[in-house]
C-alpha positions as CSV (number, residue, x, y, z in Angstrom):
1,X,85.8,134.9,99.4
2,X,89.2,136.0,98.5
3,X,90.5,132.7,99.6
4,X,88.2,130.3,97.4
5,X,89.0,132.4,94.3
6,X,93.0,132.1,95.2
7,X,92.3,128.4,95.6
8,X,89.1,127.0,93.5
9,X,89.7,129.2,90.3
10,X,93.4,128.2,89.7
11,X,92.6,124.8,90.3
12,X,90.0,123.9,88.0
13,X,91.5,125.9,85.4
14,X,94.6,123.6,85.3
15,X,92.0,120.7,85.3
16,X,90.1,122.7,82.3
17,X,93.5,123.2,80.3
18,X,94.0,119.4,80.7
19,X,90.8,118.4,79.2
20,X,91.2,121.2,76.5
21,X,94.6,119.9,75.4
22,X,93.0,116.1,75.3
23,X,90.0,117.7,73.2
24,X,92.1,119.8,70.9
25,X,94.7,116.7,70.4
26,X,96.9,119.4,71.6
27,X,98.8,116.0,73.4
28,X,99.8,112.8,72.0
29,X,98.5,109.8,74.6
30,X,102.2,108.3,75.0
31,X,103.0,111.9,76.0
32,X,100.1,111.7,78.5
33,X,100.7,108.7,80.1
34,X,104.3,109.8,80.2
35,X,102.8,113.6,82.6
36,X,100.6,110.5,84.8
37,X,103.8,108.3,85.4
38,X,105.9,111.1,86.4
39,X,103.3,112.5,89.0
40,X,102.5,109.3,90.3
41,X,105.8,107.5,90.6
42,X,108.1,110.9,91.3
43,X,106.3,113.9,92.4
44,X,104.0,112.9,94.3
45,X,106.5,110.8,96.3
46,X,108.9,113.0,96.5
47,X,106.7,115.3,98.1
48,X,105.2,113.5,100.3
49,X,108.0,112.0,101.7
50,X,110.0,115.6,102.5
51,X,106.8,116.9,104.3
52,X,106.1,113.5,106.4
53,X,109.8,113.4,106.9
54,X,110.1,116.8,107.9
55,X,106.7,116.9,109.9
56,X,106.9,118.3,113.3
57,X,104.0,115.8,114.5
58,X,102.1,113.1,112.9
59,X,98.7,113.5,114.9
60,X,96.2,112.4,112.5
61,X,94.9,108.7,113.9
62,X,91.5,110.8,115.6
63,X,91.0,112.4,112.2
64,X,92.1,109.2,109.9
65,X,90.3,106.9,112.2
66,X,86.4,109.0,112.0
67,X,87.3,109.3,108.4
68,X,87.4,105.3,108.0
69,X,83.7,104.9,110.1
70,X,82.6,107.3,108.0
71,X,83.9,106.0,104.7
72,X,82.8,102.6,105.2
73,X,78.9,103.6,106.7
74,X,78.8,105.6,103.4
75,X,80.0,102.7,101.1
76,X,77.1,100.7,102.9
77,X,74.6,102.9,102.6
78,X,75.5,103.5,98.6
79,X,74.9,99.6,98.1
80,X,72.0,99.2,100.1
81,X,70.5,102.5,98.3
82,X,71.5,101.3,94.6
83,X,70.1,97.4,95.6
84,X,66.7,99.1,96.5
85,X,65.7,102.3,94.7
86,X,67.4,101.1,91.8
87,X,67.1,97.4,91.5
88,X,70.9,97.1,90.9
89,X,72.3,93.7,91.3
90,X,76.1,92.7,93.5
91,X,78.3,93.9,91.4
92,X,77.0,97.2,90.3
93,X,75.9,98.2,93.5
94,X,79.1,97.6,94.9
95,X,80.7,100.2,92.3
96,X,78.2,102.9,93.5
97,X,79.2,102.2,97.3
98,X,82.6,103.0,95.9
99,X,82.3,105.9,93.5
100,X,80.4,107.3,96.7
101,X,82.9,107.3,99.3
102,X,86.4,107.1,97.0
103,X,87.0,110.4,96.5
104,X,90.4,112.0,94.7
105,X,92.8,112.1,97.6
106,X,96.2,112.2,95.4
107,X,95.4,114.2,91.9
108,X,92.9,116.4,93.4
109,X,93.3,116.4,97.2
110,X,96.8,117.5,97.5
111,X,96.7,120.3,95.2
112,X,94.0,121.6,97.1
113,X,95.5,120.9,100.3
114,X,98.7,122.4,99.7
115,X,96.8,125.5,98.4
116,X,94.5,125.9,101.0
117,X,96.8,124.9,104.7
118,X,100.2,124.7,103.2
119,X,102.5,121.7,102.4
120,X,102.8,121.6,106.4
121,X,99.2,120.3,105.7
122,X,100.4,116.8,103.8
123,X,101.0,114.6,107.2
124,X,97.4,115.3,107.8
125,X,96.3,113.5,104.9
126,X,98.7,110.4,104.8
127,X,96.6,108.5,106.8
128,X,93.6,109.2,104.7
129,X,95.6,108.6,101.5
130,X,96.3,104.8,103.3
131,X,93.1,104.4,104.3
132,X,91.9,105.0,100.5
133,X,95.1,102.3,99.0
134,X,95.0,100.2,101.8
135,X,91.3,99.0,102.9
136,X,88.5,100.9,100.7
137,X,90.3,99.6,97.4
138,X,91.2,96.3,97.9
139,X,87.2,96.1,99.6
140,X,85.6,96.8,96.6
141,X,87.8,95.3,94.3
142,X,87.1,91.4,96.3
143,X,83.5,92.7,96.3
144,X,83.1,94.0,92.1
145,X,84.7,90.5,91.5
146,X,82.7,88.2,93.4
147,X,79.9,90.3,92.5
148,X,81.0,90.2,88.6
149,X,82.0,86.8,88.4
150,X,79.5,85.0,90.6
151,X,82.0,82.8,91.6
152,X,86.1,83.3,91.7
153,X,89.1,82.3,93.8
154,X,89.5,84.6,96.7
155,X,93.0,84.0,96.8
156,X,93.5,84.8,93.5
157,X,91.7,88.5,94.2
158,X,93.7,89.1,97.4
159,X,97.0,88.3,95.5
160,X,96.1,90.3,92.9
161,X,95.0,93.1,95.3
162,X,98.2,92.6,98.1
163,X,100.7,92.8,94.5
164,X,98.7,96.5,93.7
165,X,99.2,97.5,97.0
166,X,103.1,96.8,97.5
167,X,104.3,98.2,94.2
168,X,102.1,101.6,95.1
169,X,104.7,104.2,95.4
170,X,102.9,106.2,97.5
171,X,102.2,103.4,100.0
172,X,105.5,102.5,99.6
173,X,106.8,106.2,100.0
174,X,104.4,106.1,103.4
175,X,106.3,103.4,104.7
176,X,109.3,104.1,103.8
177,X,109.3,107.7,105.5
178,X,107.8,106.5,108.5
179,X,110.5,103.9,109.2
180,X,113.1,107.3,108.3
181,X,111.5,108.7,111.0
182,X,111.2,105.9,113.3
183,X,115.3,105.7,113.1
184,X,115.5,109.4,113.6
185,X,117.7,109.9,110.6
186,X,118.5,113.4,109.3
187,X,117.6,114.7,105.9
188,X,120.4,116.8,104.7
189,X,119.5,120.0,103.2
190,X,120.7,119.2,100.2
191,X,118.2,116.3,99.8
192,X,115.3,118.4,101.2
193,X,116.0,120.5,97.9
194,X,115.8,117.8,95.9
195,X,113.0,116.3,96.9
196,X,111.5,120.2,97.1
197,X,112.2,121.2,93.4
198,X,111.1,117.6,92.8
199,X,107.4,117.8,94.3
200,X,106.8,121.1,93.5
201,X,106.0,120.2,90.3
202,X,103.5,117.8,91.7
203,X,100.2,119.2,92.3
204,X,99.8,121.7,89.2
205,X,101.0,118.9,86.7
206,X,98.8,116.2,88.8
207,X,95.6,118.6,88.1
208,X,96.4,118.8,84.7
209,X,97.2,115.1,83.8
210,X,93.6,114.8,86.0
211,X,91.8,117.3,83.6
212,X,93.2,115.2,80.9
213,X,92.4,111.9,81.5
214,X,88.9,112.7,82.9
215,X,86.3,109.4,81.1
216,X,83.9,110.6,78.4
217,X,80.3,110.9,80.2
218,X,78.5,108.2,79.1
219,X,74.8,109.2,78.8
220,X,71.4,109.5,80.5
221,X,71.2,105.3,80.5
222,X,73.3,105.9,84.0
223,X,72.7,109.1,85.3
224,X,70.2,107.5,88.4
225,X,73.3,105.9,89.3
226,X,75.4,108.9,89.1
227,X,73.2,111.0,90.8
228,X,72.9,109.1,94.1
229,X,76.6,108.5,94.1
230,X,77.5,112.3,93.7
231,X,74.7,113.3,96.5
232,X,76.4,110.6,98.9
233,X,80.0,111.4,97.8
234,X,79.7,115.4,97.6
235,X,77.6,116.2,100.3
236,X,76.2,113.2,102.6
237,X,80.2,112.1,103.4
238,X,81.9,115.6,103.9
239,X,78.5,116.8,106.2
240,X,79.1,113.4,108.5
241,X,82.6,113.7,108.5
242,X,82.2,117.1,109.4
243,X,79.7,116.7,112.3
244,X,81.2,113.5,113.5
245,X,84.5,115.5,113.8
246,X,82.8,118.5,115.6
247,X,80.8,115.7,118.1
248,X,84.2,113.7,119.0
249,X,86.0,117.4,119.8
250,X,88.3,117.0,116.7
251,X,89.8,120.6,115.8
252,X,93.0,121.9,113.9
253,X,94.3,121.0,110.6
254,X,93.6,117.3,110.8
255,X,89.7,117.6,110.4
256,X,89.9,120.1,108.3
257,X,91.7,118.2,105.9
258,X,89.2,114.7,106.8
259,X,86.6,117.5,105.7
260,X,88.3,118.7,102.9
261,X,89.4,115.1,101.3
262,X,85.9,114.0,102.6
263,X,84.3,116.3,99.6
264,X,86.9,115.5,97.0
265,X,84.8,114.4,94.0
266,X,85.3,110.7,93.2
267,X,88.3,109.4,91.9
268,X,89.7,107.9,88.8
269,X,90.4,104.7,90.2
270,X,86.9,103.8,90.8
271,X,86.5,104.0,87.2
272,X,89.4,101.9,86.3
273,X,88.5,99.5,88.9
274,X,85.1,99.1,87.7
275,X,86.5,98.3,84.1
276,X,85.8,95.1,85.1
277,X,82.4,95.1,82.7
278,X,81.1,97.7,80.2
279,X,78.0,98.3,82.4
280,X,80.0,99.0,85.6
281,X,82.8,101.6,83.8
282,X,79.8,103.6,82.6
283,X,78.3,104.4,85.7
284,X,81.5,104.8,87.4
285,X,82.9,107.3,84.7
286,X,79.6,109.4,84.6
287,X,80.5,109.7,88.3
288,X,83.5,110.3,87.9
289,X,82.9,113.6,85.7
290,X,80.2,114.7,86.9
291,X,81.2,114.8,90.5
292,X,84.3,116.4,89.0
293,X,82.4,119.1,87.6
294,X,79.9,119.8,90.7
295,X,82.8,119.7,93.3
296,X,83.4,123.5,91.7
297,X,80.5,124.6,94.3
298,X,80.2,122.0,96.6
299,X,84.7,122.6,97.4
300,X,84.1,126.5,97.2
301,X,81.4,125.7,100.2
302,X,83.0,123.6,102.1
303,X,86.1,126.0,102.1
304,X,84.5,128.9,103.1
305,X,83.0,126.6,105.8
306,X,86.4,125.7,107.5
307,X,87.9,129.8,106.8
């Protein structure tokens, strides 16, 4: 118990005093997107790249690779579900499968991960974080558009999608750590500093900027949709994960952290991928909030779980 009030309660009031400050017009929006930039294109990197540089061991492919299975049976099963108990056509079926198995692996998950196991924790998560950038993104993104459109150019998508993915900094801080390590190269001390004072001011400021930039909730008109996300996102995905781990032998940090990142509430770029038409970037930011909001109780369980 002592543990999920160290960890939950400080978290989610840094996400509380973000939305406050946004509510209050306590911040200016250029000052906002000026906290998101700085998080996203330096802290964040700069932490992730000490800890994967300095990592002991990089044994997370059992973890990252269950976590994919389970990712993509659970974006399945949220179109198939929205296409039949709710009547929804391509496109916005699509953006459920993806609000319910796109959860907040950067904003959210590292905070919590570095508050629950430790920055020694990060490695474990880089694969997950890749897997989320790298395959379930640029998925939904070819399927909202064909879906959307009726029609398009599929190479015009997949450029569109391969440009997002190269000028990611964190996929770009991934690969650019793992070829540090590949040459062996030493990180002076001095650097480690840097890149420590750097990051540290990653995951509180990255909760905040999340609190902040949460999407109003948009009404009862999509709540069915919301609903069957948040109950596939927040507890169908971490309980597979978490049994699928446990049946394959999978122990340690590494499935704790698939666990963990498995019931992150969904993330913000599901909403700003579903942009694509009002109708879609309703549902998706109901989602988005509201599995914000219930991941208080279903995170606090889930901790005391892997205590």
């Amino acid at each position: 118990m002592s543990m999920l009030i160290t960890v939950i309660v400080p978290v989610f009031a840094i996400i509380l005093m973000g939305r406050l400050a946004i509510l209050r017009k306590w911040l200016e929006p250029a000052a906002l997107r000026g906290m998101n930039d700085f998080v996203f294109y330096a802290a964040m990197p700069a932490l992730l790249f000490d800890s994967l540089v300095r990592a002991e061991s990089l044994r997370m492919a059992d973890a990252t690779a269950v976590f994919f299975v389970v990712s993509l049976f659970i974006y399945a099963l949220g179109m198939g579900l929205a296409a039949w108990l709710l009547r929804a056509p391509f496109a916005p079926a699509a953006v459920v499968g993806l609000n319910a198995c796109f959860g907040n692996a950067v904003m959210m998950g590292i905070p919590i991960v570095v508050a629950s196991f430790g920055v020694e924790a990060l490695p474990s998560l880089l694969g997950i974080i890749a897997l989320h950038s790298a395959i379930v993104l640029p998925l939904a993104t070819v399927l909202i558009e064909f879906g959307a459109a009726g029609r398009g150019d599929a190479r015009h998508v997949l450029r569109v999608t391969c440009l997002g993915l190269i000028r990611n900094p964190v996929i770009l801080t991934m690969a650019f750590a793992f070829l540090w390590r590949a040459f062996s190269l030493p990180l002076p001390e001095m650097f480690h500093e840097f890149f420590r004072l750097l990051g540290s001011a990653g995951p509180p400021l990255a909760l905040f900027c999340l609190g902040a930039s949460l999407p109003p909730f948009s009404g009862v008109s999509v709540l069915k949709e919301a609903l069957l996300a948040c109950v596939l996102k927040l507890l169908l995905l971490p309980v597979l994960m978490g049994g699928a781990g446990v049946l394959l032998g999978l122990s340690g940090t590494p499935f704790k952290v698939a666990v963990l990142i498995a019931g992150m509430p969904t993330g913000a770029n599901a909403f700003l991928l579903a942009r694509r038409t009002a109708t879609l970037m309703e549902a998706s930011a109901s989602t988005v909030v509201a599995a914000t909001v219930l991941s208080l109780f279903t995170l606090s369980a889930l901790l005391a779980w892997l205590q």
